[in-house]
Backbone bond lengths (Angstrom), bond angles and torsions (degrees), N, CA, C in turn:
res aa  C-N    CA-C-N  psi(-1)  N-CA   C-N-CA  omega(-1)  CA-C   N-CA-C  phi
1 X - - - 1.446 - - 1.526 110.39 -
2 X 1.396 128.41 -26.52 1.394 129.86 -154.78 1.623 87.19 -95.39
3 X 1.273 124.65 -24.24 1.683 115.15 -173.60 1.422 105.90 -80.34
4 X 1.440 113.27 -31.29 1.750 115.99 169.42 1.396 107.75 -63.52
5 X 1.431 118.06 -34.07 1.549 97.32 -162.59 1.459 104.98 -92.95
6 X 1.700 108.44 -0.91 1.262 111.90 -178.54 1.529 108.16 -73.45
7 X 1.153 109.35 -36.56 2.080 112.37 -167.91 1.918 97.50 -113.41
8 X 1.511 107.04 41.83 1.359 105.42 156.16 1.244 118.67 -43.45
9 X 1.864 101.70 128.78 1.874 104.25 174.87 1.520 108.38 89.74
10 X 1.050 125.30 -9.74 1.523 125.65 -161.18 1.726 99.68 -137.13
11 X 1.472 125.79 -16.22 1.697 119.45 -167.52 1.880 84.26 -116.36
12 X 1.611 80.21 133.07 1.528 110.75 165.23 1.238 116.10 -129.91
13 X 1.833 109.90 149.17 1.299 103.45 -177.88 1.868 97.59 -142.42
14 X 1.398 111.54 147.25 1.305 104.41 -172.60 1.606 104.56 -81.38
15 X 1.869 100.66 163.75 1.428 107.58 -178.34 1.431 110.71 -54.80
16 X 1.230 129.29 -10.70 1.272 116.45 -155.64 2.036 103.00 -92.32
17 X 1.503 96.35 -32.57 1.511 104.43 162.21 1.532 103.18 -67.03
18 X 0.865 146.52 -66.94 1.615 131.98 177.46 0.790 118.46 -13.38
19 X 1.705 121.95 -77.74 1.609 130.75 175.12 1.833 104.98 -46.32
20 X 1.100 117.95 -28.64 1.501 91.67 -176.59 1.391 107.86 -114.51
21 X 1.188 140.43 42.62 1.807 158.37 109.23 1.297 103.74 -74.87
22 X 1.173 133.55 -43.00 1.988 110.48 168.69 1.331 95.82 -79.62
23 X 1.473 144.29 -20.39 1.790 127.58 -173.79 1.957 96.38 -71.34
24 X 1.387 110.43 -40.66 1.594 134.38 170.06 1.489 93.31 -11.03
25 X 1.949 88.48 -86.30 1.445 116.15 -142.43 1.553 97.21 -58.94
26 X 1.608 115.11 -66.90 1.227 133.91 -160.83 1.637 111.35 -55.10
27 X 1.406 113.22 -15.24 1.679 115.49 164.50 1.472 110.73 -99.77
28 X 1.274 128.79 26.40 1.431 147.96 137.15 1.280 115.61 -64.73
29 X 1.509 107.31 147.54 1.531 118.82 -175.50 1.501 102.38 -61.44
30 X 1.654 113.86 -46.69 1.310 123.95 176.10 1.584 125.10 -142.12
31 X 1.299 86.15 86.47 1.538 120.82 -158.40 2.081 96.15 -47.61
32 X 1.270 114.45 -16.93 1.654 110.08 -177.42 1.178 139.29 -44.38
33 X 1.188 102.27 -63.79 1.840 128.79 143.02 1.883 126.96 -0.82
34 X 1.868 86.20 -77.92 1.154 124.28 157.09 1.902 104.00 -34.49
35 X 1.404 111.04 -81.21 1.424 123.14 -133.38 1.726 83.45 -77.17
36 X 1.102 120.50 -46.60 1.836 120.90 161.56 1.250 105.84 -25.78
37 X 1.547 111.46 -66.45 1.782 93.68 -168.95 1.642 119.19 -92.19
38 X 1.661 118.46 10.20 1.010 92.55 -171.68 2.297 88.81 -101.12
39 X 1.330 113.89 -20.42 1.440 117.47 154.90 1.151 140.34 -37.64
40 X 1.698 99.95 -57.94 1.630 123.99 -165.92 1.468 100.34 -95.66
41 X 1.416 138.65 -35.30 1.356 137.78 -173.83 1.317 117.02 -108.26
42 X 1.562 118.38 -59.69 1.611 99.63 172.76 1.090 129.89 -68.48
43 X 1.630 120.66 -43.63 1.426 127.36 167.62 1.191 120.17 -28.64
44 X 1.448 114.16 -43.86 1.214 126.52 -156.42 1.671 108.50 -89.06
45 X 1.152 114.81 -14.49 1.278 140.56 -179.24 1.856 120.68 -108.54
46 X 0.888 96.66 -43.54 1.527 107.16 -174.42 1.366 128.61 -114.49
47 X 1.453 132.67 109.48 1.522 134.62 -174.04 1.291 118.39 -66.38
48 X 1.175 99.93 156.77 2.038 100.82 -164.88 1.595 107.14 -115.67
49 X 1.095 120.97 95.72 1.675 119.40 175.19 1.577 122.13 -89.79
50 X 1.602 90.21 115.98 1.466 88.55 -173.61 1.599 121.29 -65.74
51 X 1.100 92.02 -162.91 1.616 103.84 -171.53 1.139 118.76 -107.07
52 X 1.281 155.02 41.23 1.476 154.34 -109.58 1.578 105.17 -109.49
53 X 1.375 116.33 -170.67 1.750 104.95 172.81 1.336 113.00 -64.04
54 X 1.625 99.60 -46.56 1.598 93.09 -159.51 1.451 108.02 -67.28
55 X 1.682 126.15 -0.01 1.759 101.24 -172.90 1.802 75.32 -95.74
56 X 1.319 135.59 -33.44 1.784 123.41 -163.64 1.758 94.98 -67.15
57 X 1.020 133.82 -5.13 1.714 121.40 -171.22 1.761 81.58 -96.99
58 X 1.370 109.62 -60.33 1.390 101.82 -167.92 1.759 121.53 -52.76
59 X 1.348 103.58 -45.16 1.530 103.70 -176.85 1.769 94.96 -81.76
60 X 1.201 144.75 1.32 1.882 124.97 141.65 1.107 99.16 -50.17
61 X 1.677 111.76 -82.84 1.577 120.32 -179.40 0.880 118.77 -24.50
62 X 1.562 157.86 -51.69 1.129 145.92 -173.95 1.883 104.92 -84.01
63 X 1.417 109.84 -48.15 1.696 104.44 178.00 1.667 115.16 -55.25
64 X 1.528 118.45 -45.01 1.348 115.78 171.57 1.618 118.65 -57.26
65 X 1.534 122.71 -42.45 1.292 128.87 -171.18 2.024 88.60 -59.10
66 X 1.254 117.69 -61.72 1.421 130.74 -177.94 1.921 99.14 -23.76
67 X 1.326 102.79 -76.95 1.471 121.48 -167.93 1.180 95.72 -67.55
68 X 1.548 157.50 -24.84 1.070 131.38 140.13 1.062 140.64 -60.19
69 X 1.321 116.79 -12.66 1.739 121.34 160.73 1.140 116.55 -88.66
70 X 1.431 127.24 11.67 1.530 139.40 -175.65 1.599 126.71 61.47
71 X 1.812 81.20 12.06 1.835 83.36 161.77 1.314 124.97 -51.83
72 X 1.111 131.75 147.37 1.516 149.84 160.34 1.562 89.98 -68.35
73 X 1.277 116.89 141.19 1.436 124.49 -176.89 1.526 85.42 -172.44
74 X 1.553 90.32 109.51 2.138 115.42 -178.24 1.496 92.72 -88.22
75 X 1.691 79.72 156.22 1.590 101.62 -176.70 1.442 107.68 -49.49
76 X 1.495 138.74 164.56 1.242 169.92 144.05 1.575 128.01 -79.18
77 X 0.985 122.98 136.14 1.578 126.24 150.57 0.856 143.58 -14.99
């Protein structure tokens, strides 16, 4: 948390990390805690870039080029 609040205005994280800091919290005994700081502190700190077509065409394009060069390319999120 202290490295986010260190580069306030400047740290982004995509939607897809979002959903899995609320998947985090909410598979907590008591997900509250959690949902406080990921609301009240990162939100508040950190911009959320979605995921739109043009980054899903680009990240095929780059994962297919991968698997055609016989990169190993591990599962994802």
């Amino acid at each position: 948390m202290h490295r986010f609040v260190l580069h306030s205005g400047g740290l982004y994280i995509p939607i897809i990390v979002l959903g899995e800091l609320y998947a985090w919290a909410y598979h907590r005994n008591n997900p509250k805690s959690i949902l406080d700081r990921i609301e009240n502190d990162i939100l508040a700190d950190v911009g959320v870039l979605d995921f739109d077509v043009d980054s899903a065409r680009e990240f095929g394009a780059i994962r297919g080029s991968l698997l055609n060069k016989g990169t190993t390319v591990g599962k994802m999120d």
